[in-house]
PyMOL Python script that loads the backbone (N, CA, C, O; Angstrom):
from pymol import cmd

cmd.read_pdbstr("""\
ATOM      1  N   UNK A   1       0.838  -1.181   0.000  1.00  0.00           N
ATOM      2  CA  UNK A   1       0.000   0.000   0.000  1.00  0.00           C
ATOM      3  C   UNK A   1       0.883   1.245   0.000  1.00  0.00           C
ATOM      4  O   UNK A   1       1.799   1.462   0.793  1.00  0.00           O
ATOM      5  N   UNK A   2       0.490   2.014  -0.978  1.00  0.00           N
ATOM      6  CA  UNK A   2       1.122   3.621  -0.600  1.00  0.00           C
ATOM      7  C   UNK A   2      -0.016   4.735  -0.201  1.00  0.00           C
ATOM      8  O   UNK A   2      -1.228   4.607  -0.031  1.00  0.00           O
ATOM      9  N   UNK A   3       0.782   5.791  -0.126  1.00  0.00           N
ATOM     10  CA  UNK A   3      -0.114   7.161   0.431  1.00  0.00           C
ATOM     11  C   UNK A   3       0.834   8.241  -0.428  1.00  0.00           C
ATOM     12  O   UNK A   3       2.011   8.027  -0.718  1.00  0.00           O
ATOM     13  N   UNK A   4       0.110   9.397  -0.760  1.00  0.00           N
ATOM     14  CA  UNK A   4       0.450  10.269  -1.112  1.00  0.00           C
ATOM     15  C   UNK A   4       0.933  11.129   0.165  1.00  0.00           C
ATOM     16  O   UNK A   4       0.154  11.230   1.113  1.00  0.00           O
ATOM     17  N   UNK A   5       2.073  11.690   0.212  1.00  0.00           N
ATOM     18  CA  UNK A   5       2.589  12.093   1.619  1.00  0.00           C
ATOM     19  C   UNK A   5       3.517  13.487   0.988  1.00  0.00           C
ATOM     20  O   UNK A   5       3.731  13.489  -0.225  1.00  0.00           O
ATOM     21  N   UNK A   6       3.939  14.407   1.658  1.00  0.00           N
ATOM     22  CA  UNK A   6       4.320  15.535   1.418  1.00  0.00           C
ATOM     23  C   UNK A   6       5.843  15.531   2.171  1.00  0.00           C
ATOM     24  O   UNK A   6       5.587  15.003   3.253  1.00  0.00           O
ATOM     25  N   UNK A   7       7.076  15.796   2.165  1.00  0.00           N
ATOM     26  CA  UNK A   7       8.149  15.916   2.609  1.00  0.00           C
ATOM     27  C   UNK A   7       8.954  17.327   2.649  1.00  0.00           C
ATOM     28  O   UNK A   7       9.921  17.735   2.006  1.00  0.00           O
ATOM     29  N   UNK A   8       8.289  17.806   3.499  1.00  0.00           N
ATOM     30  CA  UNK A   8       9.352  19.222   3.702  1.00  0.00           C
ATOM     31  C   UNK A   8      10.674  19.165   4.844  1.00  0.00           C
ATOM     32  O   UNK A   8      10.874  18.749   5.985  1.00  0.00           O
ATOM     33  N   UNK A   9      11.501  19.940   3.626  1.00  0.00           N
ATOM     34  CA  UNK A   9      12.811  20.163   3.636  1.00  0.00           C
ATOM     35  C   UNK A   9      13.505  21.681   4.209  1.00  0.00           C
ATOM     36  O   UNK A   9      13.413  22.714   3.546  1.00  0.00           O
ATOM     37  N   UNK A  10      14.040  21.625   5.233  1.00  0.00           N
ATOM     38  CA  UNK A  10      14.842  23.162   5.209  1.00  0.00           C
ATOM     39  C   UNK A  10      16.030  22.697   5.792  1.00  0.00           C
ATOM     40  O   UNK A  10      16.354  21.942   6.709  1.00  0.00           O
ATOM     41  N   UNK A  11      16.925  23.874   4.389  1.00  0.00           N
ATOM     42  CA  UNK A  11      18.239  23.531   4.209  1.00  0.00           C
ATOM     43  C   UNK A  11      19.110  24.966   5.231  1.00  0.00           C
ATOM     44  O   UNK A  11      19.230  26.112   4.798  1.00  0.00           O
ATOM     45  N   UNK A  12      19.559  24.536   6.468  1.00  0.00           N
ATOM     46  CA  UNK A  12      20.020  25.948   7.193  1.00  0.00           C
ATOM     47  C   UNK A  12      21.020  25.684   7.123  1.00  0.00           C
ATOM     48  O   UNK A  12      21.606  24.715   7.607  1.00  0.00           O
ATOM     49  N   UNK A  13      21.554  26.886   6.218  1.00  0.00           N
ATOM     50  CA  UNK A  13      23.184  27.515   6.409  1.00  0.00           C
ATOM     51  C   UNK A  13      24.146  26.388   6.353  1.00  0.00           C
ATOM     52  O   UNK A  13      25.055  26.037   7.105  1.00  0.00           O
ATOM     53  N   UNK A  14      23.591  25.845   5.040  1.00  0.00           N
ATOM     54  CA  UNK A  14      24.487  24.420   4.850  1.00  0.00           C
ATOM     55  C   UNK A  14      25.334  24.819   3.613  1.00  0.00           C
ATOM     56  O   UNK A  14      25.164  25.778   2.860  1.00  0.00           O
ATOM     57  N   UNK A  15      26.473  23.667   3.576  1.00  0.00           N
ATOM     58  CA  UNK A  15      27.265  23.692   2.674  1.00  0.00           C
ATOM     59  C   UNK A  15      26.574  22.794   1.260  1.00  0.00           C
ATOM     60  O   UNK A  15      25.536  22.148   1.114  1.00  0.00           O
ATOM     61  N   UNK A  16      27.798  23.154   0.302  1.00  0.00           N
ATOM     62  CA  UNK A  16      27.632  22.239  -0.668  1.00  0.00           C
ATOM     63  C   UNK A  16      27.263  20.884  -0.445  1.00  0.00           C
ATOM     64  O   UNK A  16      26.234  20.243  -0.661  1.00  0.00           O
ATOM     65  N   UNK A  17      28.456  20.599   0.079  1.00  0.00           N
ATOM     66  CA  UNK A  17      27.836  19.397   0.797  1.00  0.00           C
ATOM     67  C   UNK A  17      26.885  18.509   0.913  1.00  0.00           C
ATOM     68  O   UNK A  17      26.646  17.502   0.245  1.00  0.00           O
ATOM     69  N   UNK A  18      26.310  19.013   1.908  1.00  0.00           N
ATOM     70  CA  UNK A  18      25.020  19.210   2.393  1.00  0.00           C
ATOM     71  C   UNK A  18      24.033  18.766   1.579  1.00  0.00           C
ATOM     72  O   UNK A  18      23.477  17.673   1.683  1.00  0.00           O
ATOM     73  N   UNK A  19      23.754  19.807   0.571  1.00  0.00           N
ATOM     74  CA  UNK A  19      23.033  19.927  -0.441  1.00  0.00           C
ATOM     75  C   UNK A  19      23.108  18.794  -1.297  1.00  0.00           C
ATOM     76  O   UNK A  19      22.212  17.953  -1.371  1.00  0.00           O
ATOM     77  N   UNK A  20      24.300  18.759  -2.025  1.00  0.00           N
ATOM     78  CA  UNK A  20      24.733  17.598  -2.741  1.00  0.00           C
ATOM     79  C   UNK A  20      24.191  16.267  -2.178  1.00  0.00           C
ATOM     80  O   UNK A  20      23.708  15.387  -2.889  1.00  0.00           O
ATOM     81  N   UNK A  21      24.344  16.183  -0.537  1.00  0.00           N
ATOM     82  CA  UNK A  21      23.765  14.430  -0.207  1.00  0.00           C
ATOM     83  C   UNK A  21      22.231  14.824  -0.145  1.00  0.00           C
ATOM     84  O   UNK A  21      21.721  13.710  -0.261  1.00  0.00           O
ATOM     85  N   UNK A  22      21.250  15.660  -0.042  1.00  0.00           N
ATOM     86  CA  UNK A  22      20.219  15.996   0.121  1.00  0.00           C
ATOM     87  C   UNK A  22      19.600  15.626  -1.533  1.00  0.00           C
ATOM     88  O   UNK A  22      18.719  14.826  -1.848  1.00  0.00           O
ATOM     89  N   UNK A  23      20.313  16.408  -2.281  1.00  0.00           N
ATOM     90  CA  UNK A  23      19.695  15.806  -3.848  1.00  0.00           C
ATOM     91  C   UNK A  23      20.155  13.778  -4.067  1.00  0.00           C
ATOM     92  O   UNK A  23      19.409  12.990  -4.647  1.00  0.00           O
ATOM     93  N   UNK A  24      21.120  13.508  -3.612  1.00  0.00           N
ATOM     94  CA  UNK A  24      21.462  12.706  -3.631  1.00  0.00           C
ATOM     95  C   UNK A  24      20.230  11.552  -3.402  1.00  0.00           C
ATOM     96  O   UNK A  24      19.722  10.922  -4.330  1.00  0.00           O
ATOM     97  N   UNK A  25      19.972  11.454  -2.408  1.00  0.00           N
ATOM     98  CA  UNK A  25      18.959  10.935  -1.163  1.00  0.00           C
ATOM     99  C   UNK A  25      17.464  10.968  -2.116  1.00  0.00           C
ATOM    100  O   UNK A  25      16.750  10.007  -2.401  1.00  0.00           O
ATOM    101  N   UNK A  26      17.316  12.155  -2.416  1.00  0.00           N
ATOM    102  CA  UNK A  26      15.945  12.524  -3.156  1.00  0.00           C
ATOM    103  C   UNK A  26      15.913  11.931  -4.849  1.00  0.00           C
ATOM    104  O   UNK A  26      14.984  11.701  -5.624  1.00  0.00           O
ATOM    105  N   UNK A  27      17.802  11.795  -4.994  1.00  0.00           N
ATOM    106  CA  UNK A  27      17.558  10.830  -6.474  1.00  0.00           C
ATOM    107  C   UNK A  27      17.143   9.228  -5.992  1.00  0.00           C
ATOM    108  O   UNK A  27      16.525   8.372  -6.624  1.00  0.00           O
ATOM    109  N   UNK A  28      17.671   9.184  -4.768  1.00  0.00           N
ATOM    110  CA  UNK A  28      17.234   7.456  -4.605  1.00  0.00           C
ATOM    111  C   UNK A  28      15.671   7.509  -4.644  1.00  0.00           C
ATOM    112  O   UNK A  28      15.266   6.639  -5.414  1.00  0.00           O
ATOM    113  N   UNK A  29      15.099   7.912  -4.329  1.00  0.00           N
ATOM    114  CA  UNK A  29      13.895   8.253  -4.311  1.00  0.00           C
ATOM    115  C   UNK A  29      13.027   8.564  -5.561  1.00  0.00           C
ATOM    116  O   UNK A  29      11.831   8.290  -5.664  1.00  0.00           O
ATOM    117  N   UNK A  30      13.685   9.083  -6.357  1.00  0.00           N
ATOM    118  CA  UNK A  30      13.205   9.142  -7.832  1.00  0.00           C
ATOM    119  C   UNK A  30      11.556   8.715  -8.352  1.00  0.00           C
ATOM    120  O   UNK A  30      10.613   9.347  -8.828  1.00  0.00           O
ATOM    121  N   UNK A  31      11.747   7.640  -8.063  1.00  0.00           N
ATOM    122  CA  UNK A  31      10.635   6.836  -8.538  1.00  0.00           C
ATOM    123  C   UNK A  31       9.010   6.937  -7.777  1.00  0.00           C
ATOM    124  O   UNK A  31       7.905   6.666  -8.247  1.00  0.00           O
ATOM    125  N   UNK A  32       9.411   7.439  -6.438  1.00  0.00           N
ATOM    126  CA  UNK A  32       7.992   7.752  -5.892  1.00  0.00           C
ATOM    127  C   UNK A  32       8.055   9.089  -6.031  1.00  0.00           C
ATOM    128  O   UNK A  32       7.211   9.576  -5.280  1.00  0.00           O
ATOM    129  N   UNK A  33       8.502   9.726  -6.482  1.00  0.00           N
ATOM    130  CA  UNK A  33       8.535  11.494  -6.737  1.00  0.00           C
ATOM    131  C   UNK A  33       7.249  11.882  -7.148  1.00  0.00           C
ATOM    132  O   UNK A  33       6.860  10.870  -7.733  1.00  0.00           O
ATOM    133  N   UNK A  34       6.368  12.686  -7.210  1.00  0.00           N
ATOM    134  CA  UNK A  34       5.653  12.717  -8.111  1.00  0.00           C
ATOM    135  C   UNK A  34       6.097  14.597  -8.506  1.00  0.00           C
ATOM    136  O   UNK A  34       5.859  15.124  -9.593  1.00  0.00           O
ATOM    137  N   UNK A  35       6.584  15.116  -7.631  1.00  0.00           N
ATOM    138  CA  UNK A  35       7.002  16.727  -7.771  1.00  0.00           C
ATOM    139  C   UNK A  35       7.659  17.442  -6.563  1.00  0.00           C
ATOM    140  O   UNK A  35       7.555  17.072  -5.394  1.00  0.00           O
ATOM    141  N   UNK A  36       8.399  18.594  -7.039  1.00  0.00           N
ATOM    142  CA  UNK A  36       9.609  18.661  -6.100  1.00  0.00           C
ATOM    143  C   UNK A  36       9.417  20.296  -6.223  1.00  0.00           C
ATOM    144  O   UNK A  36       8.733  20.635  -7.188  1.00  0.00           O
ATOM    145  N   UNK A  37       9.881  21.278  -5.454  1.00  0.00           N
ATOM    146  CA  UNK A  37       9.946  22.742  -5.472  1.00  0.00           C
ATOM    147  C   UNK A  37      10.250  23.204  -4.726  1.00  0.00           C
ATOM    148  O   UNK A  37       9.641  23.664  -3.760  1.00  0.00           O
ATOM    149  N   UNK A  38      11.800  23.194  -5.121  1.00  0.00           N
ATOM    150  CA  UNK A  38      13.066  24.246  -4.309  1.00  0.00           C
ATOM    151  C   UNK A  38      12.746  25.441  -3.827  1.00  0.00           C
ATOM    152  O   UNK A  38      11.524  25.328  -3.734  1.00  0.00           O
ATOM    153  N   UNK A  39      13.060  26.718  -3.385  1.00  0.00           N
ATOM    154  CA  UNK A  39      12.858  27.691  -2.733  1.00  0.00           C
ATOM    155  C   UNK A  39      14.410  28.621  -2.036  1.00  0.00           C
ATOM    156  O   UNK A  39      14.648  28.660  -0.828  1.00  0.00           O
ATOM    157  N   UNK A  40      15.178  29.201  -2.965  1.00  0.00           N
ATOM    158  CA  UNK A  40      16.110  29.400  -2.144  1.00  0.00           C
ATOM    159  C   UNK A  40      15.934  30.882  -1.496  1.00  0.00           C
ATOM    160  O   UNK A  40      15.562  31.741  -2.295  1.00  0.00           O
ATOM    161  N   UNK A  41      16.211  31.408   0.215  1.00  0.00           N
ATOM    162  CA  UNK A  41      15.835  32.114   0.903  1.00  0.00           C
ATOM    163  C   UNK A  41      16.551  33.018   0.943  1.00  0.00           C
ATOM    164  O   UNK A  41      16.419  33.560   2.040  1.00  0.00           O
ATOM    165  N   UNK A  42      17.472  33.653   0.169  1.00  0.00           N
ATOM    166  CA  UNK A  42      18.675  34.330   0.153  1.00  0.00           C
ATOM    167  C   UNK A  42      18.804  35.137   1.510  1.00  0.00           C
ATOM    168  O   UNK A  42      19.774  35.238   2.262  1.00  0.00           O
ATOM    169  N   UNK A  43      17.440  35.720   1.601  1.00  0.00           N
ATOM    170  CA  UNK A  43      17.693  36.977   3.400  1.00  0.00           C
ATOM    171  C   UNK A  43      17.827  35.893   3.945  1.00  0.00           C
ATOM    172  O   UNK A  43      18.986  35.589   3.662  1.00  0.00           O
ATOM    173  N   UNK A  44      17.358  34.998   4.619  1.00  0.00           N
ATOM    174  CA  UNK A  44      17.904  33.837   5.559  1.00  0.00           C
ATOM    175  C   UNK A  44      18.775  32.959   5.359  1.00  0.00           C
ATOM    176  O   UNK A  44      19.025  32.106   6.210  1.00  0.00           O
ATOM    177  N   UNK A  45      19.679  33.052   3.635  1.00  0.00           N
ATOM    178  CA  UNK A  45      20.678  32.144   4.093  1.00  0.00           C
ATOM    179  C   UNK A  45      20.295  30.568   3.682  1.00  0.00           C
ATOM    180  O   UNK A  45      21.100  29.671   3.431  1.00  0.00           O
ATOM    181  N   UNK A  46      18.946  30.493   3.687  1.00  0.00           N
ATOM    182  CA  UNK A  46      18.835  28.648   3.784  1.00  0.00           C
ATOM    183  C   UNK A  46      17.799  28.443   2.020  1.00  0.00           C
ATOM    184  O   UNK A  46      17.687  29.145   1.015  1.00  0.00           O
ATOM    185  N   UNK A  47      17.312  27.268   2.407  1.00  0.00           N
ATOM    186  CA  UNK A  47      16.648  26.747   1.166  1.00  0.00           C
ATOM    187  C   UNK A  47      15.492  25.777   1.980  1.00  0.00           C
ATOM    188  O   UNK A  47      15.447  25.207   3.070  1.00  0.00           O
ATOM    189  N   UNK A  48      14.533  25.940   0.729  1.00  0.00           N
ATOM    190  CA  UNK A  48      12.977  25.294   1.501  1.00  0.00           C
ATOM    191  C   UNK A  48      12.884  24.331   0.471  1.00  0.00           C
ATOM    192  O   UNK A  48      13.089  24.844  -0.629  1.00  0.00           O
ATOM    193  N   UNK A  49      12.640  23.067   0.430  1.00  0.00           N
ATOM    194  CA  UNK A  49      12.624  21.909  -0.496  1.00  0.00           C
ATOM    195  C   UNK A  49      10.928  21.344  -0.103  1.00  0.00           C
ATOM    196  O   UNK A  49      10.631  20.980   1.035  1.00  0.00           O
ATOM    197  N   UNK A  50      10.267  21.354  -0.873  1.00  0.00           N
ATOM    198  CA  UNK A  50       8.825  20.421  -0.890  1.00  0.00           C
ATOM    199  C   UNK A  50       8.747  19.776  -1.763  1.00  0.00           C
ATOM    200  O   UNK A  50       8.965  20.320  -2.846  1.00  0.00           O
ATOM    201  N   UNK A  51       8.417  18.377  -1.755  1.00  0.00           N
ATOM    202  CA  UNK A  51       8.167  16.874  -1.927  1.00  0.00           C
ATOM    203  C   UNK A  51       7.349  16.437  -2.263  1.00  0.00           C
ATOM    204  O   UNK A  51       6.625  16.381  -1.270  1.00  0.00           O
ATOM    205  N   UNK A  52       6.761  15.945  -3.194  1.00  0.00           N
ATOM    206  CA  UNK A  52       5.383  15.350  -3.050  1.00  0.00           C
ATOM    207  C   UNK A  52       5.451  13.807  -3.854  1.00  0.00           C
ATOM    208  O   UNK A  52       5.926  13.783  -4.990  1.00  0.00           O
ATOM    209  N   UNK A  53       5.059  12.790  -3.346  1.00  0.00           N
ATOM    210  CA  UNK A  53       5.872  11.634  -3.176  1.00  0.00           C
ATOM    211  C   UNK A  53       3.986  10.513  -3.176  1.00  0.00           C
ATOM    212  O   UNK A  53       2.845  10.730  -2.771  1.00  0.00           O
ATOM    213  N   UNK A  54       4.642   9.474  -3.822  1.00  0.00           N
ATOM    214  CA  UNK A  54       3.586   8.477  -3.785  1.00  0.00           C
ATOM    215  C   UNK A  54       4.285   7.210  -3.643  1.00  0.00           C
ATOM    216  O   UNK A  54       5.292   6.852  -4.253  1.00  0.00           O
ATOM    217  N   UNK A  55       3.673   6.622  -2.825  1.00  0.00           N
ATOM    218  CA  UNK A  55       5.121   6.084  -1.654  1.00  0.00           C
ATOM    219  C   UNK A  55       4.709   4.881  -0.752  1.00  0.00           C
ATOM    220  O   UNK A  55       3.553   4.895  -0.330  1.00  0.00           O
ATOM    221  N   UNK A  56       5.563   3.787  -0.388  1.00  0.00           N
ATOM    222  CA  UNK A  56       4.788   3.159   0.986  1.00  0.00           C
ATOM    223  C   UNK A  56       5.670   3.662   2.245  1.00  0.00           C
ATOM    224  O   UNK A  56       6.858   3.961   2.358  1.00  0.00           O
ATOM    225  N   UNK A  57       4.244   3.616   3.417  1.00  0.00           N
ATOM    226  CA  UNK A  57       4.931   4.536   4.307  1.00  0.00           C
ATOM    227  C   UNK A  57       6.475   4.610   4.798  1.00  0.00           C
ATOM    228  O   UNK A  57       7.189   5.574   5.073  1.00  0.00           O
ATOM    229  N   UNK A  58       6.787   2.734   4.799  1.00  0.00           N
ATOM    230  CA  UNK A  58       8.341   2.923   5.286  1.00  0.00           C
ATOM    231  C   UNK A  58       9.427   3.881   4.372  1.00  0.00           C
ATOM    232  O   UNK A  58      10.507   4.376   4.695  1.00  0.00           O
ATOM    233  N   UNK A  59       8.771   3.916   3.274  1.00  0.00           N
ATOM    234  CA  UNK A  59       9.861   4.202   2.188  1.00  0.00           C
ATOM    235  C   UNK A  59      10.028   6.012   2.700  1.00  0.00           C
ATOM    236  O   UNK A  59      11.013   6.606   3.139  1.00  0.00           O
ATOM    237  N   UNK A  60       8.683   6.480   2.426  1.00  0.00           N
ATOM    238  CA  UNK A  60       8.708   8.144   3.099  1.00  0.00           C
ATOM    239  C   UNK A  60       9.604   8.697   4.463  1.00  0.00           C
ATOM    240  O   UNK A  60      10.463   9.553   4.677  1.00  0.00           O
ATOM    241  N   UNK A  61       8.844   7.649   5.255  1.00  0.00           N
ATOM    242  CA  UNK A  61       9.542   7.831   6.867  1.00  0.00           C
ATOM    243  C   UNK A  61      10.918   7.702   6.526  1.00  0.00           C
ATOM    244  O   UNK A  61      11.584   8.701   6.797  1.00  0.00           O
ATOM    245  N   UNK A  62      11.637   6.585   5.917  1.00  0.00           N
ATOM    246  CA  UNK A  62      12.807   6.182   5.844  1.00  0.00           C
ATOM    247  C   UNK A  62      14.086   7.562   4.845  1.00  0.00           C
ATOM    248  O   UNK A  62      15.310   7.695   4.826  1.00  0.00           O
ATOM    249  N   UNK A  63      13.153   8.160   4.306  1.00  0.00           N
ATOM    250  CA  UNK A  63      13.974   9.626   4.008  1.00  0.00           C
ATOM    251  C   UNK A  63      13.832  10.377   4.602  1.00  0.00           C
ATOM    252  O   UNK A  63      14.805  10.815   5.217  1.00  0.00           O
ATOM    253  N   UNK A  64      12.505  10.984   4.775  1.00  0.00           N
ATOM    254  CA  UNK A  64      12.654  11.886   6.140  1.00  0.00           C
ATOM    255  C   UNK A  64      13.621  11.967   6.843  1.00  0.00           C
ATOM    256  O   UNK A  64      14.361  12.943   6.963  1.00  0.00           O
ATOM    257  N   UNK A  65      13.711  10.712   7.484  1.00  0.00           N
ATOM    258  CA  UNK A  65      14.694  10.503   8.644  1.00  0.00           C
ATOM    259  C   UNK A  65      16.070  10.545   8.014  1.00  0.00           C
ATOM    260  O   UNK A  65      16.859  11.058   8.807  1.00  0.00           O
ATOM    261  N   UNK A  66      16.618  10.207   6.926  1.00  0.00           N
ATOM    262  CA  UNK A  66      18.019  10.187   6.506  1.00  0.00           C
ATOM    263  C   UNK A  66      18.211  11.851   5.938  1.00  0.00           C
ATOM    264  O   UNK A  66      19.254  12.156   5.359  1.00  0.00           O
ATOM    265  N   UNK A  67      17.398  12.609   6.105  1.00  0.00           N
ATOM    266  CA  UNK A  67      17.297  13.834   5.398  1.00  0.00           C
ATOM    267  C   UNK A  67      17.347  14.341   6.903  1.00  0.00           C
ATOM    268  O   UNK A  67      18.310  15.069   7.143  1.00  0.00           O
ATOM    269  N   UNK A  68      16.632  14.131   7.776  1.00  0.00           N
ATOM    270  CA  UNK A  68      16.442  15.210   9.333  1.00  0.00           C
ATOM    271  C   UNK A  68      17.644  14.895   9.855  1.00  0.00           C
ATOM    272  O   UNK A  68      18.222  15.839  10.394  1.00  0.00           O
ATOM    273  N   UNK A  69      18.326  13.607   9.860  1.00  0.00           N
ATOM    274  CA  UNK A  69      19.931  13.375  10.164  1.00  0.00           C
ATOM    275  C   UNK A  69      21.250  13.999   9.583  1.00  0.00           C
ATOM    276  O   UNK A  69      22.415  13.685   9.828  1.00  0.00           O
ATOM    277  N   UNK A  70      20.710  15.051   8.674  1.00  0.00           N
ATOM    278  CA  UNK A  70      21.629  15.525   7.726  1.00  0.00           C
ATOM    279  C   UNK A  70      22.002  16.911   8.651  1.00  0.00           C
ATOM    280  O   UNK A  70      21.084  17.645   9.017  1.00  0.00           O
ATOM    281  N   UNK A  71      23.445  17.216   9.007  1.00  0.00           N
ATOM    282  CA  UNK A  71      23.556  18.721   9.895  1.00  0.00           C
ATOM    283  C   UNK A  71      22.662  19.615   9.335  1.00  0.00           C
ATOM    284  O   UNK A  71      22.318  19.515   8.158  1.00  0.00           O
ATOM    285  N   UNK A  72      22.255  20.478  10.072  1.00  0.00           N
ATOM    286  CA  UNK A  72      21.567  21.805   9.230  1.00  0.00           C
ATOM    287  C   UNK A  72      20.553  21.419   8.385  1.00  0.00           C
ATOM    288  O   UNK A  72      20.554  22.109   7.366  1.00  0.00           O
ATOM    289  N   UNK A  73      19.525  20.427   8.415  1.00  0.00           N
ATOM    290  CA  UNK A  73      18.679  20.199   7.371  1.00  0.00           C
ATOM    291  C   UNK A  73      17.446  19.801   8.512  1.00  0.00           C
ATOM    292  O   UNK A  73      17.809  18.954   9.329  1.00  0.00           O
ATOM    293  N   UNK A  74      16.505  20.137   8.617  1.00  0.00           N
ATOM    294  CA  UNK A  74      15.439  19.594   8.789  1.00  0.00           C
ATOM    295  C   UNK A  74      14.123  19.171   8.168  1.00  0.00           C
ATOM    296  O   UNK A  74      13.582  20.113   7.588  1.00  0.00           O
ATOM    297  N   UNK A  75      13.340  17.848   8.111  1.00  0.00           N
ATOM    298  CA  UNK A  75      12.560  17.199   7.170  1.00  0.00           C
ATOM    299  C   UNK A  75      11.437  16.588   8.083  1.00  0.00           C
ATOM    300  O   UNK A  75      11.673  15.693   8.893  1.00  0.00           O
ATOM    301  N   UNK A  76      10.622  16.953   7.954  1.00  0.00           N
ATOM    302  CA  UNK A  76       9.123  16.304   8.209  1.00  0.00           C
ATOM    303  C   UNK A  76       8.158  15.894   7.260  1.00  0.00           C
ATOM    304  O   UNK A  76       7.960  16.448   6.179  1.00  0.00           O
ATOM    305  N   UNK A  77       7.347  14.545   7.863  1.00  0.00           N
ATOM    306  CA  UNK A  77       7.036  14.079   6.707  1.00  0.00           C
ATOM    307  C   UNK A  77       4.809  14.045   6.844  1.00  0.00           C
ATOM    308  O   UNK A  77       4.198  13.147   7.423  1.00  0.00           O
ATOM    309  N   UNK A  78       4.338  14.895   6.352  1.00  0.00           N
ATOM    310  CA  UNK A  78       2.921  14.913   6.053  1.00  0.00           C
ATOM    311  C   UNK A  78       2.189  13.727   5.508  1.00  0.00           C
ATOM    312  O   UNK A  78       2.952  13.074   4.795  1.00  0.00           O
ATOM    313  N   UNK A  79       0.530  13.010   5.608  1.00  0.00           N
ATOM    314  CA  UNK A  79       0.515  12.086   4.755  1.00  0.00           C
ATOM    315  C   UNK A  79      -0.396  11.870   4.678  1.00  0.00           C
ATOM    316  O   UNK A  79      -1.014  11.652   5.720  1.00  0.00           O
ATOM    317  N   UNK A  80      -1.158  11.778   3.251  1.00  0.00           N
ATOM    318  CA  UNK A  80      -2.882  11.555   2.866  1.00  0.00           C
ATOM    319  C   UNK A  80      -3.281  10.286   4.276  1.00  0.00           C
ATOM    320  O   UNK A  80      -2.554   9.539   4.932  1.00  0.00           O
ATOM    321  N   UNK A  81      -4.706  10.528   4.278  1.00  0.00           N
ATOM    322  CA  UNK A  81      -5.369   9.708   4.971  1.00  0.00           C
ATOM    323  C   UNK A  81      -5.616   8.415   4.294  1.00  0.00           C
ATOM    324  O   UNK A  81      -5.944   7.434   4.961  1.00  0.00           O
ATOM    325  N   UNK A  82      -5.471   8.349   2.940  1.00  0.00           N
ATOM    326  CA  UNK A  82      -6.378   7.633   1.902  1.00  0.00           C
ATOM    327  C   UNK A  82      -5.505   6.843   1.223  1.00  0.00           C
ATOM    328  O   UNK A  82      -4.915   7.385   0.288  1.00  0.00           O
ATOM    329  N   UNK A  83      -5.202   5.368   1.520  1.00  0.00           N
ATOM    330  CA  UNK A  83      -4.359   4.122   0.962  1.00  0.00           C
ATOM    331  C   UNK A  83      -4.837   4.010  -0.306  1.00  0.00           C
ATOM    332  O   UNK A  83      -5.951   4.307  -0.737  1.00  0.00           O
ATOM    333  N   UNK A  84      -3.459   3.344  -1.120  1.00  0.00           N
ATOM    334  CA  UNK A  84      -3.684   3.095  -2.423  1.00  0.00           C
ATOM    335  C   UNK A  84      -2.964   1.995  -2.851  1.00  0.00           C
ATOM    336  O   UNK A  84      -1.775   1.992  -2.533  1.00  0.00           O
ATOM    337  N   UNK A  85      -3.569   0.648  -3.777  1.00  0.00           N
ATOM    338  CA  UNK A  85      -2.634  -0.173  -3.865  1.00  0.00           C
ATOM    339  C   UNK A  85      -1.096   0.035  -4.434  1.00  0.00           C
ATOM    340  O   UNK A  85      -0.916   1.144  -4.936  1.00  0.00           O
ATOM    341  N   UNK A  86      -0.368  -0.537  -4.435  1.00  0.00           N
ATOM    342  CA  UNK A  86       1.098   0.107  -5.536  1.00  0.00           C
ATOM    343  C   UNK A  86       0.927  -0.703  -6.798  1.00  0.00           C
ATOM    344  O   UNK A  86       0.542  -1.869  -6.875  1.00  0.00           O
ATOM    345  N   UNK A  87       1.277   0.107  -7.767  1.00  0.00           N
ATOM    346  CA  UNK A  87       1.111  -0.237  -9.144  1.00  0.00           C
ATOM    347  C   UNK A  87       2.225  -0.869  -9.658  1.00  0.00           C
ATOM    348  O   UNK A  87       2.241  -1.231 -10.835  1.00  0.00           O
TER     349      UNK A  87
END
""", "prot")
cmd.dss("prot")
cmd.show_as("cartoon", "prot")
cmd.util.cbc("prot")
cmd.orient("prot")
């Protein structure tokens, strides 16, 4: 079963780095993507990343979390009420 689930991203006062394993992470992910929209904050310095992902739940949770483990990055993960088989 998947869910349509939402993954927001904020990138604080990170390096290349950073960034680089953050796209990285989101290419493994590729395939439940359904749309993505960067945001860079120049007065603050950081970047806002939103997600929108069709997904089974471990797979969502399981970036989130490798994304909120990232220094300077924090990721929470939103998620339809409404199951769907996987295709």
């Amino acid at each position: 079963m998947s869910r349509i689930a939402v993954v927001s991203i904020i990138i604080d006062h990170s390096g290349t780095e950073v960034r680089n394993e953050v796209n990285r992470l989101l290419h493994q992910s590729a395939k439940y993507i359904i749309g993505r929209l960067g945001l860079p904050y120049r007065r603050r310095n950081l970047n806002v990343i939103v997600v929108v992902l069709d997904a089974p739940l471990n797979a969502v949770s399981a970036l989130a979390g490798k994304l909120g483990a990232l220094p300077g990055v924090s990721a929470k993960a939103t998620y339809s009420k409404h199951e769907f088989t996987l295709e």
